[in-house]
C-alpha positions in Angstrom: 152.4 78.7 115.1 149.8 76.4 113.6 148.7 77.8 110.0 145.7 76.7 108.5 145.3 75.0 104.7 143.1 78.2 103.8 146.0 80.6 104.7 149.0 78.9 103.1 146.8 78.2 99.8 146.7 82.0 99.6 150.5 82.4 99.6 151.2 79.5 97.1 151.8 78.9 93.4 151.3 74.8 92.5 149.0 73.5 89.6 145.8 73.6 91.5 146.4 77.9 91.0 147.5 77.5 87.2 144.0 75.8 86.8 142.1 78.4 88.7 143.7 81.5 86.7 141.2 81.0 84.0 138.7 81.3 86.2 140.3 84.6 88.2 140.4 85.9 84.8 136.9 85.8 84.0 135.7 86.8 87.1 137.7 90.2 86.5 136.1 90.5 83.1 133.1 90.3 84.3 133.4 92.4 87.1 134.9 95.1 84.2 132.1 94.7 82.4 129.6 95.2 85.4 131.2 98.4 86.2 130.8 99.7 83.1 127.3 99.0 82.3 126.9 101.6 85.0 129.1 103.7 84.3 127.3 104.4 80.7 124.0 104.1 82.5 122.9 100.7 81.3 121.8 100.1 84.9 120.1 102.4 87.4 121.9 103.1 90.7 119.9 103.6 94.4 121.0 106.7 95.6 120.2 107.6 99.3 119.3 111.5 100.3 122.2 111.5 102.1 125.7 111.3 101.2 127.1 107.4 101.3 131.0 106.7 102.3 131.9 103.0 101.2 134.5 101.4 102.8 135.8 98.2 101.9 138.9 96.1 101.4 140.0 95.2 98.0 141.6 91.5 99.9 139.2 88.7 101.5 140.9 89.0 104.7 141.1 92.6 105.2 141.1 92.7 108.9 141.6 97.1 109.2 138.3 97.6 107.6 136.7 97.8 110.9 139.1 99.9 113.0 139.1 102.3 109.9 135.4 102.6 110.1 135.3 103.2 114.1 137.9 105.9 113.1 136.1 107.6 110.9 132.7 107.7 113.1 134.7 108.9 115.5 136.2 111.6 113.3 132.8 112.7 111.7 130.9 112.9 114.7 133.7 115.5 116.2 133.3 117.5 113.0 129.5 117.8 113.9 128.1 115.4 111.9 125.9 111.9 112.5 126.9 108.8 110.9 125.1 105.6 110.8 126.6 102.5 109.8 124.6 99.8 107.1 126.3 96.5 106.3 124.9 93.4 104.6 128.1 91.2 106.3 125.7 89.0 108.0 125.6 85.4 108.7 124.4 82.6 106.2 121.0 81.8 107.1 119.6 85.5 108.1 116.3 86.0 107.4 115.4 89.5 108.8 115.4 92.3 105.5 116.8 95.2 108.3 118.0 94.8 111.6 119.7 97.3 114.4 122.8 95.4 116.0 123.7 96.6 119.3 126.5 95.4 121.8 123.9 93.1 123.2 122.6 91.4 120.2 123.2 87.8 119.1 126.3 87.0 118.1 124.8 84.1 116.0 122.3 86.2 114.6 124.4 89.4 113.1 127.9 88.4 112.8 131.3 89.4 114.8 131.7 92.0 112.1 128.7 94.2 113.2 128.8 93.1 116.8 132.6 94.8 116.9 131.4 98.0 115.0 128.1 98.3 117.2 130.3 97.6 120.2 132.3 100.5 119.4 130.4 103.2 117.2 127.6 103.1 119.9 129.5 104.8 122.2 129.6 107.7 119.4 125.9 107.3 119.3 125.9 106.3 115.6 123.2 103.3 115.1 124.8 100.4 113.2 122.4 98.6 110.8 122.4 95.1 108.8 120.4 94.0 106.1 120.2 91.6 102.9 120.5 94.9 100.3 122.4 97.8 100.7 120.4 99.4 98.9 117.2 99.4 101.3 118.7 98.7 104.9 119.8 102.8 104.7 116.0 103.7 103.9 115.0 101.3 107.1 117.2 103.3 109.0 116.1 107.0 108.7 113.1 106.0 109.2 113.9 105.5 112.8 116.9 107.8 113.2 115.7 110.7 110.5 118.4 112.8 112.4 121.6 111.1 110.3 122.9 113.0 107.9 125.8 110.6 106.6 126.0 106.8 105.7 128.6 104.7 106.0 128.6 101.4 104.2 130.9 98.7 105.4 130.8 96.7 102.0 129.8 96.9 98.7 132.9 96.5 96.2 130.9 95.3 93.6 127.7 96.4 94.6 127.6 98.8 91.6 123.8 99.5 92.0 124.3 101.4 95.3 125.8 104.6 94.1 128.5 106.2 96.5 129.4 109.5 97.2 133.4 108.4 98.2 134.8 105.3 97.8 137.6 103.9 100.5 139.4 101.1 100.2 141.5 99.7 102.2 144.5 97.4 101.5 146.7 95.7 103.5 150.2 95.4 101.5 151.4 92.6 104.0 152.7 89.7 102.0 150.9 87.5 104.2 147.4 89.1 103.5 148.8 90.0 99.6 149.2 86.8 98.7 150.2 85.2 95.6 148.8 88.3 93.7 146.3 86.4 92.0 142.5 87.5 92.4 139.5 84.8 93.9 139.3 81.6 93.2 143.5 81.8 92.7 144.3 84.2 95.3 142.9 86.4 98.0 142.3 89.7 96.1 138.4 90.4 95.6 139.3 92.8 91.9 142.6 93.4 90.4 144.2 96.1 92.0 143.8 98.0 89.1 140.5 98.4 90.7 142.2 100.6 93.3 142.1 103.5 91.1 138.1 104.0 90.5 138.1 104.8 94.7 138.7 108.1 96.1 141.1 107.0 98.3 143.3 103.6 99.1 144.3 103.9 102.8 147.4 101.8 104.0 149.1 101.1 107.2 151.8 103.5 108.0 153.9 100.7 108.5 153.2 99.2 105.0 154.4 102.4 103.2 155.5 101.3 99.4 154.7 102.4 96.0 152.4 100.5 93.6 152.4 100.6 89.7 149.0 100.0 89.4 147.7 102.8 91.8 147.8 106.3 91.7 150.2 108.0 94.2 147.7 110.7 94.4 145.1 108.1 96.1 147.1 106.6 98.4 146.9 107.8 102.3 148.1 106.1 105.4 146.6 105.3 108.9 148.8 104.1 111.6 147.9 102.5 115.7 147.4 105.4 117.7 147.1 103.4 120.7 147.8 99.6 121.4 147.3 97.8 124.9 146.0 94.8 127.1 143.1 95.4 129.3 141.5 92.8 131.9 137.4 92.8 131.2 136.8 92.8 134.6 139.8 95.0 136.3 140.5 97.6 134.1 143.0 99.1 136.7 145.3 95.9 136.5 148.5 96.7 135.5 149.4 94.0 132.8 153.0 94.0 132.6 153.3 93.3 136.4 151.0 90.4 135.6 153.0 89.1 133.1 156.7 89.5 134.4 155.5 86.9 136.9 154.8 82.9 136.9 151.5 83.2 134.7 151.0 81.2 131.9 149.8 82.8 129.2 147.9 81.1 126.3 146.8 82.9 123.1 143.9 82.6 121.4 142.7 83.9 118.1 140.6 83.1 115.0 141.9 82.6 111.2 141.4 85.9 110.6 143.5 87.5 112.8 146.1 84.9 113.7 148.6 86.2 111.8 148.8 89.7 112.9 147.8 88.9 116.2 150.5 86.1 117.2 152.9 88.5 115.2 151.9 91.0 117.6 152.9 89.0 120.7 156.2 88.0 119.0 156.9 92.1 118.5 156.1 92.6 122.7 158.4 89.7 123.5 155.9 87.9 125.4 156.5 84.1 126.9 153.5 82.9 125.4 153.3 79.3 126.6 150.8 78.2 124.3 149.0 79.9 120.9 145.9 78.5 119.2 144.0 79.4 116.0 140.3 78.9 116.0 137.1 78.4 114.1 134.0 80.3 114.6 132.6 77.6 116.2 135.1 77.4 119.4 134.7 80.4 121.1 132.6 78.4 123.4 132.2 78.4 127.6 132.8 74.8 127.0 136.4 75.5 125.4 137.3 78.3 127.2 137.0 76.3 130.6 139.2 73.8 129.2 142.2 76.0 128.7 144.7 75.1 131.2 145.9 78.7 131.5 146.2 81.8 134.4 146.0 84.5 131.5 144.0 84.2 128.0 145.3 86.9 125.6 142.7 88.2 122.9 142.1 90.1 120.4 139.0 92.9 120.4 137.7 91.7 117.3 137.7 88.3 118.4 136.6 88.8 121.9 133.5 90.0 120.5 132.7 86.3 119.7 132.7 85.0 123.4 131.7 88.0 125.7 129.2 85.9 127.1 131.8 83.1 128.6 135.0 86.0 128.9 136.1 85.4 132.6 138.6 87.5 134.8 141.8 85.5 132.7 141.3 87.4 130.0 143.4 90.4 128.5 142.2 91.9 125.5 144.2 94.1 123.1 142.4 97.1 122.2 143.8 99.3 119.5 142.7 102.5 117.9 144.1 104.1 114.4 143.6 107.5 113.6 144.6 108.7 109.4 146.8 110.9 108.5 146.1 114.7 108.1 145.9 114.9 104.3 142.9 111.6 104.2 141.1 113.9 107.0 141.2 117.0 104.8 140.3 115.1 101.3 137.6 113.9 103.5 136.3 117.0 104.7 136.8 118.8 101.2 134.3 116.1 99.7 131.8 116.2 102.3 132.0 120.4 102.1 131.5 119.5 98.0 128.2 117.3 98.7 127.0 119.7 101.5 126.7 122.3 98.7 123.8 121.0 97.7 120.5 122.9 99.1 118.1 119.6 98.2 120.9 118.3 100.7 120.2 120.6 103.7 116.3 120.8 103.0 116.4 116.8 104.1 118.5 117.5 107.2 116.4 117.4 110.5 116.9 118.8 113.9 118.7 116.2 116.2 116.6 117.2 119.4 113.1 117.0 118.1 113.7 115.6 114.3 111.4 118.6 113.0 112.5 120.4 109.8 115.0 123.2 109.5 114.7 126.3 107.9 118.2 127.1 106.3 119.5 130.6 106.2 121.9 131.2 103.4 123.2 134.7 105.0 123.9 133.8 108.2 125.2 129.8 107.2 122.6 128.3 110.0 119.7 125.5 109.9 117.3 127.2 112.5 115.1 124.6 114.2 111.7 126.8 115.2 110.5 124.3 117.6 113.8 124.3 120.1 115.0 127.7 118.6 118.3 126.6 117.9 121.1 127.8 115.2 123.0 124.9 113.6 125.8 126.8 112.2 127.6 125.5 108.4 131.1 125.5 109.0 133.1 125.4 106.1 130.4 124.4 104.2 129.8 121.3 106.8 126.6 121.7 109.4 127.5 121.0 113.0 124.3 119.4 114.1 125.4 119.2 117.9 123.6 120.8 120.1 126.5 122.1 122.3 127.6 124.2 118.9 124.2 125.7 118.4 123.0 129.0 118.8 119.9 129.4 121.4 117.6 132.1 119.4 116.9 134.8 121.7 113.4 135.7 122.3 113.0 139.0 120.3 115.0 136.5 117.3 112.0 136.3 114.6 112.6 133.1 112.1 
């Protein structure tokens, strides 16, 4: 497997590293000294009127970010709540302050990061939003979807001035995406991972479970692939394995990001790949896809993102799905249920039928909506705004 210069110099320990430690060195420092200028208050954080979940990856090529965030809009919209995802992962050059990103959108213009999460948390009817700050993109979006009651922030590690209600991050212990240890310019890691310990929680792969001296056991929880297979784009109903026990050739294709994992992958399934090839951003062109001499094209979803427009009926694209573990899900819930306490909190929250006000009843645990006379019930402290769990007010029902 071809291995680019960028990858191995992550792994490494020559003289250019022992020159560049100074310089990781300082760059923690002064990351130290950020934090605690707002920790003491030095600095003003933006808060949002809605609680904010950060998730980010303490590595520069954390690639289960994304499938951790489709997870968890998945699991907070079947808990009754309505997420919106912000990011400022965007390409160089963008000039737009706040932008919605749907599966249709340019490619060029917001990045195969937010393409993939639009691509998937769409379908969960959660909006996914990019901008230049974090700390304004959020505002930009409830003013067109007043009706979320939850952010989710896909980066932000050292964006101390965007205060966060829970702070996930997610680390890949693979030696490959680990490193030499060493933090930017000497190695891959974005902070120390003593760093690891101001989050609420550090989620790992099932597969990667090991104990770290710098982290606290109590912060650690695990995700693992709850469901792993090749689909055709245009014939969902083809069976792949019949496909591939026969005299296809199969090529694989992939970019630097997920080359490792992906051709790894491929290696673990025991498929005859005939050919495997790494590229840049700049490939995943009608023009180069033509050219491969190949009867089936195997793909990664996060990398497929980057071509839809030229993907023909060669390709098979692995779509996977994680899900956490139980205790994450409850930690999550228990610190939403905290947040929720807070009556300024559901005084802000509108009705997701006709975005009017709510007029919250302590007693009973409902947000009554007088214009569609419909209960929201609180649950555990957490309100179900879906309309399938409300209550329809009868007509004698005074509010």
């Amino acid at each position: 497997m071809q291995v680019s210069w960028s990858e191995l110099y992550w792994q490494r320990l020559t003289p250019l590293h022992a020159i560049l430690w100074p310089a990781s060195l300082l760059l923690e420092l002064s990351y130290k000294l950020k934090r605690a200028a707002y920790r003491y208050g030095l600095f003003s954080t933006s808060r949002y009127p809605i609680p904010l979940i950060l998730v980010d990856s303490i590595t520069v090529n954390g690639i289960d970010k994304s499938a951790l965030i489709v997870w968890l809009v998945n699991f907070l919209t079947s808990n009754g709540l309505r997420p919106a995802v912000i990011s400022c992962s965007h390409p160089d050059g963008y000039q737009q302050l706040s932008a919605e990103v749907t599966s249709s959108s340019d490619i060029g213009q917001v990045g195969d990061t937010a393409l993939f999460l639009a691509f998937h948390c769409n379908k969960y009817n959660c909006p996914v939003w990019i901008g230049q700050d974090n700390g304004t993109v959020g505002l930009d979006l409830l003013k067109i979807y007043p009706d979320r009651n939850i952010l989710i922030c896909d980066d932000g590690l050292h964006d101390y001035h965007l205060f966060r209600d829970l702070e996930i991050l997610v680390l890949d212990t693979d030696k490959y995406y680990y490193g030499n240890g060493f933090t930017l310019p000497a190695g891959p890691l974005r902070d120390n991972l003593t760093r690891l310990n101001c989050a609420d929680a550090v989620v790992l792969h099932e597969k990667n479970q090991q104990s770290f001296d710098q982290v606290d056991s109590s912060k650690i929880y695990y995700a693992k692939t709850s469901s792993s297979k090749f689909i055709n784009f245009y014939h969902a109903s083809d069976h792949f394995k019949k496909i591939t026990t026969s005299s296809n050739r199969l090529h694989a294709i992939a970019g630097t990001k997920y080359a490792k994992s992906f051709f790894d992958q491929l290696s673990y399934l025991n498929l005859a790949v005939s050919k495997q090839s790494i590229l840049n951003e700049s490939q995943f062109t009608k023009r180069y896809i033509d050219s491969l001499n190949a009867d089936i094209i195997l793909i990664k979803e996060e990398d497929a993102v980057k071509c839809l427009s030229v993907i023909d009926d060669r390709f098979w694209i692995l779509k996977e799905s994680i899900v956490a573990n139980t205790a994450l899900q409850v930690m999550l819930l228990n610190k939403l249920r905290e947040k929720f306490m807070d009556t300024k909190l559901l005084d802000i929250l509108v009705c997701p039928l006709c975005k009017g006000s709510l007029v919250y009843k302590k007693i009973e645990k409902e947000l009554i909506c007088k214009r569609d006379r419909l209960a929201f019930p609180i649950r555990d402290g957490i309100p179900i705004m879906l309309e399938d769990g409300a209550r329809l007010l009868p007509p004698e029902e005074e509010v």
